[in-house]
The first five atom37 places (N, CA, C, CB, O) and aatype in JSON, in Angstrom:
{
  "aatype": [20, 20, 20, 20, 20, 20, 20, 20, 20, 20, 20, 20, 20, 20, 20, 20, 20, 20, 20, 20, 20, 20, 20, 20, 20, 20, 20, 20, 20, 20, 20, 20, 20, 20, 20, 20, 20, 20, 20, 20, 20, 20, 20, 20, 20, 20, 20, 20, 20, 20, 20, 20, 20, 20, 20, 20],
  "atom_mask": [
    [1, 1, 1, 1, 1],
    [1, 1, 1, 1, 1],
    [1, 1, 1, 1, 1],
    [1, 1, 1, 1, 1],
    [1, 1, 1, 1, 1],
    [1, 1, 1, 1, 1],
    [1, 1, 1, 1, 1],
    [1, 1, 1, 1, 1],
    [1, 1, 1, 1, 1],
    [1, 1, 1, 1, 1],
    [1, 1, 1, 1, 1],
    [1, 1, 1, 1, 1],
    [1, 1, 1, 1, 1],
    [1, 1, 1, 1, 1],
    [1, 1, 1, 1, 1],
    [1, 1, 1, 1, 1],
    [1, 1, 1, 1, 1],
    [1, 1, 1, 1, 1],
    [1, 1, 1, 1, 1],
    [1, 1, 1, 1, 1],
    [1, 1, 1, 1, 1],
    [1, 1, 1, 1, 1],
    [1, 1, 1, 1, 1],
    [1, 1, 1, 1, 1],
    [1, 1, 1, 1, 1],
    [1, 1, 1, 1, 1],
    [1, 1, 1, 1, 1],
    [1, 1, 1, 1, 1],
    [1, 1, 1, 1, 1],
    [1, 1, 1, 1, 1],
    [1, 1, 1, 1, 1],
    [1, 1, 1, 1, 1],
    [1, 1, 1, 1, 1],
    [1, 1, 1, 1, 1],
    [1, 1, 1, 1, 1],
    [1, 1, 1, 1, 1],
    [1, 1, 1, 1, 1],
    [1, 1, 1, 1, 1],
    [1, 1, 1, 1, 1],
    [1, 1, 1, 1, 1],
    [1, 1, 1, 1, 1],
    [1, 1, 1, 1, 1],
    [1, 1, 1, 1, 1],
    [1, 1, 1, 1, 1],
    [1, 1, 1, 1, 1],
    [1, 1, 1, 1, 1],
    [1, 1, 1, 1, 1],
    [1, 1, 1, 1, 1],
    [1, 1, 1, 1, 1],
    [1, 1, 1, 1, 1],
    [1, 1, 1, 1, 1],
    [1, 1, 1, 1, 1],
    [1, 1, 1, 1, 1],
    [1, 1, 1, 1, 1],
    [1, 1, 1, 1, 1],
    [1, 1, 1, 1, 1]
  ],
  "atom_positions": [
    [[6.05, 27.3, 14.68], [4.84, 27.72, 14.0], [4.09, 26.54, 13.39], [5.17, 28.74, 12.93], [2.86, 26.62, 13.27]],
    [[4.8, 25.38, 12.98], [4.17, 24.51, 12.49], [3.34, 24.65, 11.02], [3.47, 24.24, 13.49], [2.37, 23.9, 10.94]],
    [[3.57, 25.43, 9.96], [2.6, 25.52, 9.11], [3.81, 25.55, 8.07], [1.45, 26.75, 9.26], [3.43, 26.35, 7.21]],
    [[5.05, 25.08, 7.72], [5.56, 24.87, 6.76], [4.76, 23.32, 6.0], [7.06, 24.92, 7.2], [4.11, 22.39, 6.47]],
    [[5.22, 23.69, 4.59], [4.83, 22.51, 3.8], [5.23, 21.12, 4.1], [5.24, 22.71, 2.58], [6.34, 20.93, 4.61]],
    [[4.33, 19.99, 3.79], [5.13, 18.58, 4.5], [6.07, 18.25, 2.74], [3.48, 16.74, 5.23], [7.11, 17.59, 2.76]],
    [[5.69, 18.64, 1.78], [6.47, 18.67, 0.66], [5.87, 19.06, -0.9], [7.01, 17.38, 0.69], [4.79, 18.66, -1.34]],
    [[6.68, 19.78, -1.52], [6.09, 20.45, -2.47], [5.9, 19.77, -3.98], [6.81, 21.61, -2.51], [6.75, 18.95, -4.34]],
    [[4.62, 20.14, -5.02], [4.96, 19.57, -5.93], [5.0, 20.37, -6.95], [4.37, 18.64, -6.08], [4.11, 21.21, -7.01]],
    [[5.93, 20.33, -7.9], [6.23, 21.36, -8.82], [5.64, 20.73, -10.78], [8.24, 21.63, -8.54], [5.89, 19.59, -11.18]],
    [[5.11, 21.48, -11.38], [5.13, 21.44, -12.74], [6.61, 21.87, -13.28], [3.98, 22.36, -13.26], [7.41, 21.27, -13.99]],
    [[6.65, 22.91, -12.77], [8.05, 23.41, -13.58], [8.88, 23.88, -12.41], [7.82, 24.8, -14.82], [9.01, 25.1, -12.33]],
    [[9.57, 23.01, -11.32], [10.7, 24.25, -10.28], [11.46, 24.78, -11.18], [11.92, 23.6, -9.0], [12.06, 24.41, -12.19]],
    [[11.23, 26.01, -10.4], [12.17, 27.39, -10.86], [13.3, 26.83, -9.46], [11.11, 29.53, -10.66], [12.95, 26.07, -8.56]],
    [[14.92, 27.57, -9.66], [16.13, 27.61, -9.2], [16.04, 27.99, -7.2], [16.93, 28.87, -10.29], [16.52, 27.45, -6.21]],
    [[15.21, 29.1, -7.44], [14.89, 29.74, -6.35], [13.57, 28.81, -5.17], [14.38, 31.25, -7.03], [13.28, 29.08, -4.0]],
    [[13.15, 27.95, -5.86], [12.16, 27.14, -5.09], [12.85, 26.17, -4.62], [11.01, 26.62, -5.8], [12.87, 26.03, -3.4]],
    [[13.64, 25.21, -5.52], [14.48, 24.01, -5.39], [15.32, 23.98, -4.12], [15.39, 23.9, -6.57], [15.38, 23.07, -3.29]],
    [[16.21, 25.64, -4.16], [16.81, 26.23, -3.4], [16.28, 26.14, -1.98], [16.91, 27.35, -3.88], [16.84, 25.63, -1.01]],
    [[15.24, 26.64, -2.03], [14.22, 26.66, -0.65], [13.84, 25.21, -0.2], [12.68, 27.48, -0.98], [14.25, 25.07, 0.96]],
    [[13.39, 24.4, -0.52], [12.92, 23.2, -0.47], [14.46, 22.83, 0.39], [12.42, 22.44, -2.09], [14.64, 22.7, 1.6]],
    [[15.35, 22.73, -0.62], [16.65, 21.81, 0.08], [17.26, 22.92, 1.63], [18.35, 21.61, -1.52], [17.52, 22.34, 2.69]],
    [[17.36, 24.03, 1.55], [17.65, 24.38, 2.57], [16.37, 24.64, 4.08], [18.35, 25.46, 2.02], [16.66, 25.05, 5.2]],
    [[15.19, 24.31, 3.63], [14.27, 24.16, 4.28], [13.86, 22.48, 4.72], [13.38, 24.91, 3.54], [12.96, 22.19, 5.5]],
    [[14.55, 21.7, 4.17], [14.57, 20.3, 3.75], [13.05, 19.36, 3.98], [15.83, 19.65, 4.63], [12.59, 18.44, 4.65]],
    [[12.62, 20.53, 2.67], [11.35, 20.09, 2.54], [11.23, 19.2, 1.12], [10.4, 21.37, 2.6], [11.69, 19.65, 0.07]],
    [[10.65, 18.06, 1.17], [10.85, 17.46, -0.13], [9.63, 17.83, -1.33], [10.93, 15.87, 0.17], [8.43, 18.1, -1.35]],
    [[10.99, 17.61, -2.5], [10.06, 18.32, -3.47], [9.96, 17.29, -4.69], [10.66, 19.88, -3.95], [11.01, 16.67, -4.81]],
    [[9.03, 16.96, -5.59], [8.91, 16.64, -6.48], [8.86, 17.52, -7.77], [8.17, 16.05, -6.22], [8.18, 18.54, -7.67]],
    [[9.49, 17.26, -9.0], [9.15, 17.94, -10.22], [8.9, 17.14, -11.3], [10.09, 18.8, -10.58], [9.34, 16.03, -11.6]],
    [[7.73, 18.23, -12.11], [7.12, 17.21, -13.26], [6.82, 15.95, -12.74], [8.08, 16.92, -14.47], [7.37, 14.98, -13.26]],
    [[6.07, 15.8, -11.83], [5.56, 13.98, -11.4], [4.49, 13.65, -12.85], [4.25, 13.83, -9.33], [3.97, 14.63, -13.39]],
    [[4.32, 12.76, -13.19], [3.44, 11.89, -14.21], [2.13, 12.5, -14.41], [3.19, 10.39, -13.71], [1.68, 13.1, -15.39]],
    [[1.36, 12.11, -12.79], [-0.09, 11.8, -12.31], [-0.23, 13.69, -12.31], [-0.31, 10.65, -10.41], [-1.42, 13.97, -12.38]],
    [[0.23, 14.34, -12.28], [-0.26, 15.57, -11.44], [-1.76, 15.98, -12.18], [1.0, 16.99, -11.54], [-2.51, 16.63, -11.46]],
    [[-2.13, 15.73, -13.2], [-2.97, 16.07, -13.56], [-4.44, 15.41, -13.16], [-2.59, 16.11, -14.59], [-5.6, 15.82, -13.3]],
    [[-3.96, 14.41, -12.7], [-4.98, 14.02, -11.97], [-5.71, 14.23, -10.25], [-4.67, 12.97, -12.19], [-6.64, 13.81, -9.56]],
    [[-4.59, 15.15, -10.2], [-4.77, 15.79, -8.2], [-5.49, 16.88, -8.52], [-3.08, 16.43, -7.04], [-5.39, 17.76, -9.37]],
    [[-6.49, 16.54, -7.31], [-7.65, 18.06, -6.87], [-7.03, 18.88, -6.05], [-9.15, 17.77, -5.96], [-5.82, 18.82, -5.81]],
    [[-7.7, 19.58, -5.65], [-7.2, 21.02, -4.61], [-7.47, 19.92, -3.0], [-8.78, 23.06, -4.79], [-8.64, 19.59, -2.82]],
    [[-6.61, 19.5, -2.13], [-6.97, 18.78, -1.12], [-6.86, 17.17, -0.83], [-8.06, 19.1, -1.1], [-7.06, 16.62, 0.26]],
    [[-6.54, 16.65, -1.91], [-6.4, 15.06, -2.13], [-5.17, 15.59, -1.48], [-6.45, 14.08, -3.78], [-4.58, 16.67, -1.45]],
    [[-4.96, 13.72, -0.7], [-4.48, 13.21, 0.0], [-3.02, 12.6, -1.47], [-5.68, 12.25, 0.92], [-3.23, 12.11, -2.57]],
    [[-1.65, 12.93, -0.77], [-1.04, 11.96, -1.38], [0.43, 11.94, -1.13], [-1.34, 12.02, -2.69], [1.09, 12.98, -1.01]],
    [[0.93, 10.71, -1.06], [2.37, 10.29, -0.63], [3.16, 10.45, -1.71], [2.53, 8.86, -0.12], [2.94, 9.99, -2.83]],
    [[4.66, 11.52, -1.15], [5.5, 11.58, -2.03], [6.64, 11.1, -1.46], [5.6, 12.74, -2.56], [7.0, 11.23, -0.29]],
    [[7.45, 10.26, -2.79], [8.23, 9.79, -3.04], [9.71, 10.78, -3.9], [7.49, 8.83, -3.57], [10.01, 10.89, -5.09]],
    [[10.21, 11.24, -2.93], [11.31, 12.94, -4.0], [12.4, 11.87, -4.13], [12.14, 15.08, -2.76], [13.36, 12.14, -4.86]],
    [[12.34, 10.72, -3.53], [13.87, 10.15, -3.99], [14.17, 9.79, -5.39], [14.21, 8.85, -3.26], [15.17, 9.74, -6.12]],
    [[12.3, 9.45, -5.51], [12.12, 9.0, -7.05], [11.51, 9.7, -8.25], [11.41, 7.93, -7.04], [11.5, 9.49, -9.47]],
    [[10.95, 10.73, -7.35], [10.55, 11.78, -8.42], [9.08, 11.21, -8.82], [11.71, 11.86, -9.83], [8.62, 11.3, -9.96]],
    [[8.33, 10.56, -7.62], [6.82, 10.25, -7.85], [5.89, 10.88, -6.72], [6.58, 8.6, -7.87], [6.22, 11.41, -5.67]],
    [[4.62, 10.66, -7.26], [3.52, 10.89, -6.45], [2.48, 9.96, -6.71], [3.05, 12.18, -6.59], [2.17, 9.65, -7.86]],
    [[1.59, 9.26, -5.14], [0.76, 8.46, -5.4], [-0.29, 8.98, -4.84], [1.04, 7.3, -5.12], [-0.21, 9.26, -3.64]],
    [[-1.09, 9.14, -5.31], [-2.57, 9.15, -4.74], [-3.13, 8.54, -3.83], [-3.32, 8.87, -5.45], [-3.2, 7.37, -4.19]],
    [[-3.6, 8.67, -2.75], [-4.17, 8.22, -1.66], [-5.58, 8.11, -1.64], [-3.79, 8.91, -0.71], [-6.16, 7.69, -0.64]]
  ]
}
């Protein structure tokens, strides 16, 4: 199908998302720094090993 997420970013993961992410092995970030600075559609590279996000 092709329309899973390339990786998710979370304010607060809940148990049941985290869950999904790793058995879907989709990478996820939580609480990143910047988030408040992302629009609906910006471009941006995540980093889940480190628990960042950069803006593109």
């Amino acid at each position: 199908n092709n329309t899973a997420p390339k990786a998710i970013i979370c304010l607060k993961a809940e148990p049941i998302i985290a869950t999904g992410a790793i058995m879907s092995d989709i990478p996820m970030v939580d609480s990143p720094s910047s988030v408040e600075e992302l629009v609906n559609g910006q471009m941006v590279e995540v980093d889940s090993d480190n628990g960042k996000i950069t803006l593109l």
